[in-house]
N, C-alpha and C positions, 0 to 999 in steps of 0.2 A: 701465717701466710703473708708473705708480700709482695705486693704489687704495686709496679711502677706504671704509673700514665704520664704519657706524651702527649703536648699541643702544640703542632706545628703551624698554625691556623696564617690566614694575610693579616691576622689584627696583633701577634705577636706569639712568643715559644715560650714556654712553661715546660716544666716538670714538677709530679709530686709522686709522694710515698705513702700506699696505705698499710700497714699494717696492724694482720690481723682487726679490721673494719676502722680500726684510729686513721685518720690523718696526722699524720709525724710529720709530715714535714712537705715543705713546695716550696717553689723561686723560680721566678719570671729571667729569662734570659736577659733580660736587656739592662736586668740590675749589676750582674757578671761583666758584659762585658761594655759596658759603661755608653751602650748605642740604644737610644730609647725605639722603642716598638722594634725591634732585634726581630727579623726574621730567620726563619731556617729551611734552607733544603739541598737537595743535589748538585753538585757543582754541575754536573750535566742537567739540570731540569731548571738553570738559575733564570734565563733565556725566560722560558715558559711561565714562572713565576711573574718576572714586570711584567710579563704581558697578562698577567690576570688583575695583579695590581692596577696597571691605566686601564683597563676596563670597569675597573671598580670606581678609582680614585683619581680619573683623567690623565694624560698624556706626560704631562711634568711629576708626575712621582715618582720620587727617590728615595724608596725606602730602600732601607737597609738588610741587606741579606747575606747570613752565614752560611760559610761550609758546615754540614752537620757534623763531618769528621771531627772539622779544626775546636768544634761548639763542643759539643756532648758532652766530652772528658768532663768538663765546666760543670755543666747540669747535674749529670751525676754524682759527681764529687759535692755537690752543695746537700744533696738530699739525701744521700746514701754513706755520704766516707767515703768513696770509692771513684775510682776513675775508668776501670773497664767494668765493662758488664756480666762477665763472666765471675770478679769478685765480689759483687755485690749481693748473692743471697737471694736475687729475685726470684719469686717463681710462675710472673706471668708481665710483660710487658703488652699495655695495652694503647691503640693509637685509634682514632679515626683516619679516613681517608682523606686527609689535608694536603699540605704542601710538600708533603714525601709519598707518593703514590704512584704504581706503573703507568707508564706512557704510551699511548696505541702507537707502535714501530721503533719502541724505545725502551724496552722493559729489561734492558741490561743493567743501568744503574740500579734499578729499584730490588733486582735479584742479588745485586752486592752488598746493598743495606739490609736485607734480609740475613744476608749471610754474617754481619756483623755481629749479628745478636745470638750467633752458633749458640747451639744449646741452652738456652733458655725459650722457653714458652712465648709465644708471638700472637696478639691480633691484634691485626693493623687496619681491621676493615669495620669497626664499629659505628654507628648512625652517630652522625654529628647532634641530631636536637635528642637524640635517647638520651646520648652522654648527658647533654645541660639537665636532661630533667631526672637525671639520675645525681648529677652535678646540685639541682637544687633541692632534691628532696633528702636525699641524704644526709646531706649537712647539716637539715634542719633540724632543731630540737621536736620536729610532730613525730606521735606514733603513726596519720594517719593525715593526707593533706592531700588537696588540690594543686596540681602544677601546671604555672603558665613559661611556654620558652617562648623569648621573642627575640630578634635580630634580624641582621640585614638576607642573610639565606646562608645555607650548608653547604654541602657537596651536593653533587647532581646525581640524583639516583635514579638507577636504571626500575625499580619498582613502580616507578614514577614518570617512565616514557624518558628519562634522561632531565626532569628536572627538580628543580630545591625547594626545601621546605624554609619558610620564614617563620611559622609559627607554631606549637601545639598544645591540644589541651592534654594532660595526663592524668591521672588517680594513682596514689600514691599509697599502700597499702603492705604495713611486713615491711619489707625489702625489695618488693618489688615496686615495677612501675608497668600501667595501664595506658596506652596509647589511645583516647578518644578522637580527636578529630585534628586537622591537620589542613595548613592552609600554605600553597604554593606561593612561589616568585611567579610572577613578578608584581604581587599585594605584598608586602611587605612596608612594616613597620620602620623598620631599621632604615632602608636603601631609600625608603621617601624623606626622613630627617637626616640622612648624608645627604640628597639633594641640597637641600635647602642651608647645608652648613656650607657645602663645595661652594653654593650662591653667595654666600654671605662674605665671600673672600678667609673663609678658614680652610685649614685644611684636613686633610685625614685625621682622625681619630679624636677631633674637636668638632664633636657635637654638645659636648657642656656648655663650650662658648655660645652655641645657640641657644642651651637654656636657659643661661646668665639673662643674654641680649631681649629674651622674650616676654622679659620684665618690665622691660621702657616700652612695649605696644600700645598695641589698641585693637578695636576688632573693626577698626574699616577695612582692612581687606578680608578676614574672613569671612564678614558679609557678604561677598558677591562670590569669593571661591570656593566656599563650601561645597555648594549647589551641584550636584553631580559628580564632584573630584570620587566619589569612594561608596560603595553599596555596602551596608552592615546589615546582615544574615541571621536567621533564625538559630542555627547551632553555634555562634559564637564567631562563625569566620565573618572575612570581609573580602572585598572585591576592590583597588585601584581601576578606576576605570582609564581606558584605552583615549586616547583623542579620536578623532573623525579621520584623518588619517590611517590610525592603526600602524603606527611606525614609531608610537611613543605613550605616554600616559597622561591623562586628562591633567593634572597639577603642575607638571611641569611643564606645559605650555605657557597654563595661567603665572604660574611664576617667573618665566623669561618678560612675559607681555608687562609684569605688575612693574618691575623694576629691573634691571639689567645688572648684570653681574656685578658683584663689588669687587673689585682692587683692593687686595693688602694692602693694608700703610694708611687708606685713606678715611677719612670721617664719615660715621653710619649718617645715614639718613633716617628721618621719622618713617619711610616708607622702609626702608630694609628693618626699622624694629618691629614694624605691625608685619611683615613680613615672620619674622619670627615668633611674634606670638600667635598667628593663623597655623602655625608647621606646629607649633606646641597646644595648642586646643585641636588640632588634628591627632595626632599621638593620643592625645587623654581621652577625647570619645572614643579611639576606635580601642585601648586600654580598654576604658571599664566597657564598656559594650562587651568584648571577647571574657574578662574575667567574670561578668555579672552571667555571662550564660554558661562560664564553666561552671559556677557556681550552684547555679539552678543544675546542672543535669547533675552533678556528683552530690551535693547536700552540703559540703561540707564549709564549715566556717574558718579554714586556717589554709593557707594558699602560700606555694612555695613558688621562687620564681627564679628565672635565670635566664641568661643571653642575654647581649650588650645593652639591648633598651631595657632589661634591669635598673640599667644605673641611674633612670631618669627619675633623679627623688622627687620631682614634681608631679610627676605624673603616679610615682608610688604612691604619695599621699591621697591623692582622687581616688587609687582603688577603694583606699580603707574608708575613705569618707562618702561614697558614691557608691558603694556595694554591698551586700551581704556578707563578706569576710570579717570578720572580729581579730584575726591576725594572722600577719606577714611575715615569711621569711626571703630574706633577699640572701642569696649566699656573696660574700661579702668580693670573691673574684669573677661575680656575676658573667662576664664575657667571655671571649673564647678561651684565651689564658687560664680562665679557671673548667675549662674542658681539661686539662690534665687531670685535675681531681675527680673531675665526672668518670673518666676515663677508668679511673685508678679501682673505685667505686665502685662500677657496674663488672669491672673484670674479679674483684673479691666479692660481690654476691652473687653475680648470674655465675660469669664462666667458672671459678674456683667452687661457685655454692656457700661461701661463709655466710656465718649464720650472727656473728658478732657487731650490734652495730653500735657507733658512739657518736650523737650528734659532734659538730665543730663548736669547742668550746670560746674559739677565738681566731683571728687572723693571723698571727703573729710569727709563721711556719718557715720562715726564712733561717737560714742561719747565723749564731749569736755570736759578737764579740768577744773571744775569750780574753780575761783581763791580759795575756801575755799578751796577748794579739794587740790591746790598746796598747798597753805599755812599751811597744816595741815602735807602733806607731807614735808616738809620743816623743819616744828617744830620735827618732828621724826625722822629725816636724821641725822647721825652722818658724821664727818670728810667733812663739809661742810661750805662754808662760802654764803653769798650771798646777795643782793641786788636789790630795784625794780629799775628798769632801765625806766630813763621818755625818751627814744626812743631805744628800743631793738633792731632795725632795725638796726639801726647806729652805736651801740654799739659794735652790732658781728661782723657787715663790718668791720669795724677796728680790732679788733680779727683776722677775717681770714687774712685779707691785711699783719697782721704782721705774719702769718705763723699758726693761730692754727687752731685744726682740734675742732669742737664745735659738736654739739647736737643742733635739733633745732626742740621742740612739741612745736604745736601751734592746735588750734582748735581739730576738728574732724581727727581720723585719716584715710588715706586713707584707702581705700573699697579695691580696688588690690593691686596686689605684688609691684608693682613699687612707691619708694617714689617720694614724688613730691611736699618737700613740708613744710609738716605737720608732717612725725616721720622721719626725713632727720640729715644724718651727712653732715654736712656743710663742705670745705675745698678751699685752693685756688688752681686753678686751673694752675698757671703761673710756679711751679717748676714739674722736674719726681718725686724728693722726697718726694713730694705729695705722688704720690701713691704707691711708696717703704712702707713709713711710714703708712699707710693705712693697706696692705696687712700685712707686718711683726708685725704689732703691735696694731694697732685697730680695723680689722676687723678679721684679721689671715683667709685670703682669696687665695685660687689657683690663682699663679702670673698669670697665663694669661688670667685671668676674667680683663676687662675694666672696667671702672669709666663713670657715664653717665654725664655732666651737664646741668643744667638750666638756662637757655638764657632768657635775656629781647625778649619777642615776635618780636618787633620794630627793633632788630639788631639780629637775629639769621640769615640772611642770609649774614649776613657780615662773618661770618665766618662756616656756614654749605649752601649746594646746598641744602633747604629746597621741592625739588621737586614740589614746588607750593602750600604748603600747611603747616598749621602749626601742631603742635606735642605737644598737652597738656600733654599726657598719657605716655610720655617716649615709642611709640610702633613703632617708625623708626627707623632706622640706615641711616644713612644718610651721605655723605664725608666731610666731613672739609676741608675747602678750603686748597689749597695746601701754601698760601701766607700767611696762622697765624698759621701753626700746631707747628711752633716752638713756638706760644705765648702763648699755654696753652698745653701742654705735656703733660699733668695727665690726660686730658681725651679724648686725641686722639689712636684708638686701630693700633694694628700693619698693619692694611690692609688700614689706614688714614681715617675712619670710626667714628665715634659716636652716640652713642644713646639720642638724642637728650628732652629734655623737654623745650616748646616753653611758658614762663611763661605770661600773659594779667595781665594787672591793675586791671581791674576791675572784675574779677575773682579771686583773692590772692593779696587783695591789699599790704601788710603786707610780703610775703614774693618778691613779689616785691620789695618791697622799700628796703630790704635788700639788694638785686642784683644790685639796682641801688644805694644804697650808697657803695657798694663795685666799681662800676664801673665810678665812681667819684674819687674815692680814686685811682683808677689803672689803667683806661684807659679800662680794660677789662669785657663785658656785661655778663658777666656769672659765673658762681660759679661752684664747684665740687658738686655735688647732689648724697650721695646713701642709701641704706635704716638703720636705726638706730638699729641695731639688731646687736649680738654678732654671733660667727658661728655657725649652726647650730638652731638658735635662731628665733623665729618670732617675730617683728617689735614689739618696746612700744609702750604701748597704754596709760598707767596713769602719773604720773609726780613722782610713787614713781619706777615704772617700770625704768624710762630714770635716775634717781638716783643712782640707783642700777649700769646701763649700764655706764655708767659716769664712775665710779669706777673700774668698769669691765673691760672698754676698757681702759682707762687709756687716757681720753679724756680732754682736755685742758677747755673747759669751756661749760656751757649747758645754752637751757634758754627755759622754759617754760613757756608760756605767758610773761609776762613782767617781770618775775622773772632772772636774772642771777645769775648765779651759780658755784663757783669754786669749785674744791677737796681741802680740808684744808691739 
């Protein structure tokens, strides 16, 4: 059986394919069509759309939004072969109630998109936090797991008097999923740390920038604003409290009063850092508070997680070191984007009933450059030289070992934000010029954003406290031993911290071998890892894309499949 899921969410569009309980295959829209966070929905419903985005995201957002028509073909064709839907063999397409949904006195477009999908299998009405926690238990390698969903809220559901859910506890059991307790907007985890990032003069979908920043605090102000900001509950929930007016919430008053909004462009003050470190010890109490009590009512020691405050590896790590969990799975396209796969999931074991299930062996679900495909891009590339290289692996280890910063597509590209891998700038990790040279000149990145690397699995705890578990998906932060932080500088963050990726042989055999002929040549098991994208840019996906970016970044060498590749 296969089945296709759809995420049309405001945080960006995704598709994925499962069949028969595999994940085959997913791709984020915005990698297609080369517009980062890529929305989609009805040319008649586009109107209604910004207007839910500046409610979210304030008045000046300008995101980006597709005709579904003009998109789809796209999406489809990456995860199926196919460009209608009628050839593609589906036999259940499955969506939440997102950004493509009837309209009250406007439910004409939505009965034409209806009518698009003629004859194949249709639901389009599936719970936004069911999906994530079908989304994250799935994926996981347990037979048998506790699921936490967190994010900024869902859809408004009429179950619910018409409003969203931010958080839920589930049990995860078979193939099914258990819905324990459930915590409304407007408590929300998510929508209090986009506060505080909107404050900080970032914008939408840069809340990492806030975790980076929360580094350089201190705790004078959460001293004083703790105090009342938030009620943590016996079952696990929690309560934002209201201000005295009741026209807003107790936090973000105190955060207008603490400091006044930042301006882009301009230099953080010590007060907007301790600012962010107060919104980042907010997030991790009310974390392990909510995990430690799903804890205690389910028994169970292994905890699957999903939605966007997934992604916060700082706060992942608190779980495991602050809880009764012994292990984590974060599914690696943690946010709504990886609601496609949730999607895909709950409609091959609930609606279909399949009974086959195969955890996600990896990220990597995008589609691969086939050698014609390099080779064609190749022959069309100007101010290029290159060569097939009979071990690519060994080739760039010596590249980096001597100092350069490379490009490194290889297969499918990864499904979440985090590279890992497959569209990854390569660098060595052993000087800070590392990532001087990174921020000023190939990424042109905010200096106090970190560099994550990937570590041979075998020796990651030679130099990170790996907590007892390893870290495929780049979603820990974890400390670096205090006895080698001088021996790789470039990717240890100001607090002795890094964000670790825990690389296995025989899941990347390839870029394994890369790490370990680097770490042959230097003694050191890891490399600089981060994602291959210019600023403001989303991650390559073709091999005419990373040519382009080559150029762009002003990057010392690239190698796609077995191709190396210099700027002439």
């Amino acid at each position: 059986m296969r089945v296709l899921g759809l995420g049309f969410t405001s945080h960006g569009s995704a598709a994925c394919l499962v069949e028969d309980g595999h994940v085959v295959a997913a791709v984020n829209l915005e990698r297609l069509t080369r517009v980062k966070f890529a929305l989609v929905t009805l040319p008649d419903y586009r109107v209604l759309v910004k207007s839910i985005r500046a409610n979210t995201f304030g008045p000046n957002d300008n995101a980006p939004i597709a005709n579904f028509y003009d998109v789809f073909p796209q999406l489809l064709e990456a995860v199926t072969g196919h460009r209608r839907i009628q050839d593609a063999r589906i036999d259940l397409v499955v969506k939440t109630k997102d950004l493509i949904r009837p309209v009250r006195n406007n439910t004409g477009p939505f009965e034409e998109f209806v009518e698009y999908f003629d004859g194949v299998p249709i639901a389009f009405d599936v719970e936004h936090h069911l999906c994530h926690s079908y989304q994250a238990y799935l994926c996981s390698p347990f037979e048998d797991a506790a699921i936490l969903t967190v994010d900024g809220l869902g859809e408004r559901l009429e179950r619910l008097g018409n409003q969203a859910l931010s958080l839920t506890h589930a049990d995860g059991r078979g193939n099914r999923v258990e819905v324990l307790t459930e915590v409304q907007h407007p408590s929300s985890i998510g929508e209090m740390y986009s506060d505080v990032t909107l404050h900080l003069g970032f914008g939408a979908e840069q809340e990492g920038n806030t975790m980076a920043l929360a580094a350089f605090g201190t705790d004078t102000y959460h001293r004083t604003a703790r105090e009342g900001a938030y009620e943590l509950h016996d079952d696990g929930s929690f309560t934002l409290c209201p201000n005295e007016s009741g026209d807003g919430l107790l936090h973000q008053d105190r955060m207008r009063a603490f400091t006044p909004k930042r301006e882009r462009g301009t230099e953080f003050t010590q007060d907007q850092f301790d600012l962010a470190w107060a919104y980042q010890q907010f997030a991790e109490e009310i974390l392990v508070h909510t995990a430690s009590k799903l804890q205690e009512k389910t028994g169970q020691t292994r905890l699957a997680m999903a939605g966007g405050v997934a992604l916060n590896c700082v706060a992942n790590s608190e779980i495991l070191k602050r809880t009764a969990f012994e292990d984590l799975y974060i599914m690696p396209n943690a946010g709504d984007r990886g609601l496609a796969a949730g999607c895909a999931l709950y409609g091959y074991h609930v609606l279909l009933e399949g009974t086959e299930r195969h955890p996600l062996r990896h990220d990597f679900l995008g589609p691969p450059n086939t050698d014609e495909q390099i080779v064609a891009a190749l022959e069309k590339a100007e101010g290029i030289e290159h060569h097939r290289s009979d071990d690519i692996a060994a080739e760039c280890a010596r590249l980096v070992a001597d100092g350069a910063i490379i490009g490194w597509v290889q297969g499918g590209a990864e499904f979440g934000p985090r590279a890992l891998g497959h569209r990854s700038l390569i660098a060595d990790p052993r000087s800070a010029e590392t990532k001087k040279r990174l921020d000023t000149e190939v990424k042109r990145r905010e200096w106090f954003r970190p560099y994550a690397p990937s570590a041979l699995a075998d020796h990651a705890d030679e130099y990170f406290d790996m907590l007892g578990v390893d870290s495929p998906y780049m979603l820990l932060a974890v400390d670096t031993r205090p006895e080698v932080r001088d021996e790789v500088p470039a990717i240890v963050h100001v607090d002795g911290s890094a964000r670790v990726q825990t690389v296995e042989q025989d899941v990347d055999p390839l870029y394994h071998r890369l790490i370990s002929q680097f770490y042959e040549l230097t003694g050191i098991p890891l490399v600089v890892d981060t994602s291959f994208n210019g600023y403001g840019e989303p991650m390559v996906e073709t091999a005419e894309d990373a040519i382009a970016a080559m150029h762009q970044m002003g990057l010392d060498a690239l190698a796609v499949g077995d191709h190396l590749i210099r700027p002439r």
